[in-house]
N, C-alpha and C positions, 0 to 999 in steps of 0.2 A: 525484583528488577523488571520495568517494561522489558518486553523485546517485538522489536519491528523485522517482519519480515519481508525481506523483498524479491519478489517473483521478476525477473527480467532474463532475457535467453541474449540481450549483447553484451559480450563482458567488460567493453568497453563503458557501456553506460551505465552495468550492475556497478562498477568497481567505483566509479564517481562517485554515483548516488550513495551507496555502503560509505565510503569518506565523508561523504558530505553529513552523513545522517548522527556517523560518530561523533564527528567535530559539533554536531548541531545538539546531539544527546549524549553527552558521555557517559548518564548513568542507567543510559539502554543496552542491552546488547542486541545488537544487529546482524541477523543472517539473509544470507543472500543464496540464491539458488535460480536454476533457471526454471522456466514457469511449467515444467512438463509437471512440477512439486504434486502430489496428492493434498487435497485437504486434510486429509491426516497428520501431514505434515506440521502445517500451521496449527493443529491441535495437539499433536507431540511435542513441540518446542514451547508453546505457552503464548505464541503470539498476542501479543498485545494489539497489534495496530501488522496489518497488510497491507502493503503497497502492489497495486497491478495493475495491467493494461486493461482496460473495461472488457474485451472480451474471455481475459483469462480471471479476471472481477465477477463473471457473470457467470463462469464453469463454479468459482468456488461458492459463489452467494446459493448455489442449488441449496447448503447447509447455514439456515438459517441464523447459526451461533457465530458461522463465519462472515455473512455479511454485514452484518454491526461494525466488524471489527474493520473491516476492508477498504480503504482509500485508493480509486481510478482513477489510473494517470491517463491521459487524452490528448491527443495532438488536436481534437477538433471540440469546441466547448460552446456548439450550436444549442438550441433548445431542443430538438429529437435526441443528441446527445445526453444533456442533462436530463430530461426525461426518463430517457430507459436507464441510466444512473440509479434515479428515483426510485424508478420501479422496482429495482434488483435488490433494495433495501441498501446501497452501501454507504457508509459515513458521512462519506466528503467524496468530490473528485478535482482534480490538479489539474491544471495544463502543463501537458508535458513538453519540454523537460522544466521542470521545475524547479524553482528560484531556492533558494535556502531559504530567505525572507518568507514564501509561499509555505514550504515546507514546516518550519518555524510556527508559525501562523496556525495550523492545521492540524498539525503532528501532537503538537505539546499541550494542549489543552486532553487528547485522549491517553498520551502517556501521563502527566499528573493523577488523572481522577482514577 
C-alpha cells in the first residue's frame, strides 16, 4: 500500500489536504504530521511520496533516498524557485494550495509505479 506523507504545521490546511488526498487515493494511506517530523519519520512509515513546503523539502532532501520521494508545495513557482527545487533533487513541485486536478496529476503516477 503507497503512503503519502504530509509535513504541514496549519491544521487547518493539513486536514484539507489529508481529505483531499484520501478521497483522491483510497488505496494510499495518508499520514499527516506537522513539519517539525524527523526524516526518520518518513522512513519508519514507508513513505511513498512526501508532500512539503520547499524549505521543510529542502531540510529533508539533506537524505538523498528522501528527496526522490518528496513533492514541494510553493506559493511562488518563479524560475530561482523551481530551480533550487531542481537542485535539491525533489520529484515534482505544486503550487500551493493545490488543486485535486494538480494533485491527481502528480501524485498518482509516483504511487502506481
Amino acid at each position: 500500500m503507497p503512503v503519502i506523507l504530509v509535513l504541514e504545521d496549519d491544521r487547518v490546511t493539513r486536514d484539507a489536504l489529508t481529505e483531499t488526498l484520501r478521497r483522491l487515493f483510497p488505496r494510499a494511506r495518508v499520514i499527516a504530521t506537522r513539519t517539525d517530523a524527523e526524516p526518520a519519520t518518513a522512513e519508519r512509515e514507508g513513505a511513498t511520496v512526501i508532500l512539503a513546503t520547499l524549505p521543510i523539502a529542502e531540510r529533508l532532501c539533506e537524505t538523498a533516498c528522501l528527496a526522490a520521494r518528496t513533492v514541494a508545495l510553493t506559493h511562488a513557482m518563479g524560475p530561482d524557485i523551481l530551480m533550487k527545487a531542481e537542485a535539491l533533487g525533489v520529484r515534482a513541485s505544486l503550487r500551493a494550495p493545490a488543486s485535486a486536478e494538480h494533485l491527481r496529476t502528480v501524485l498518482g503516477p509516483m504511487l502506481d509505479g
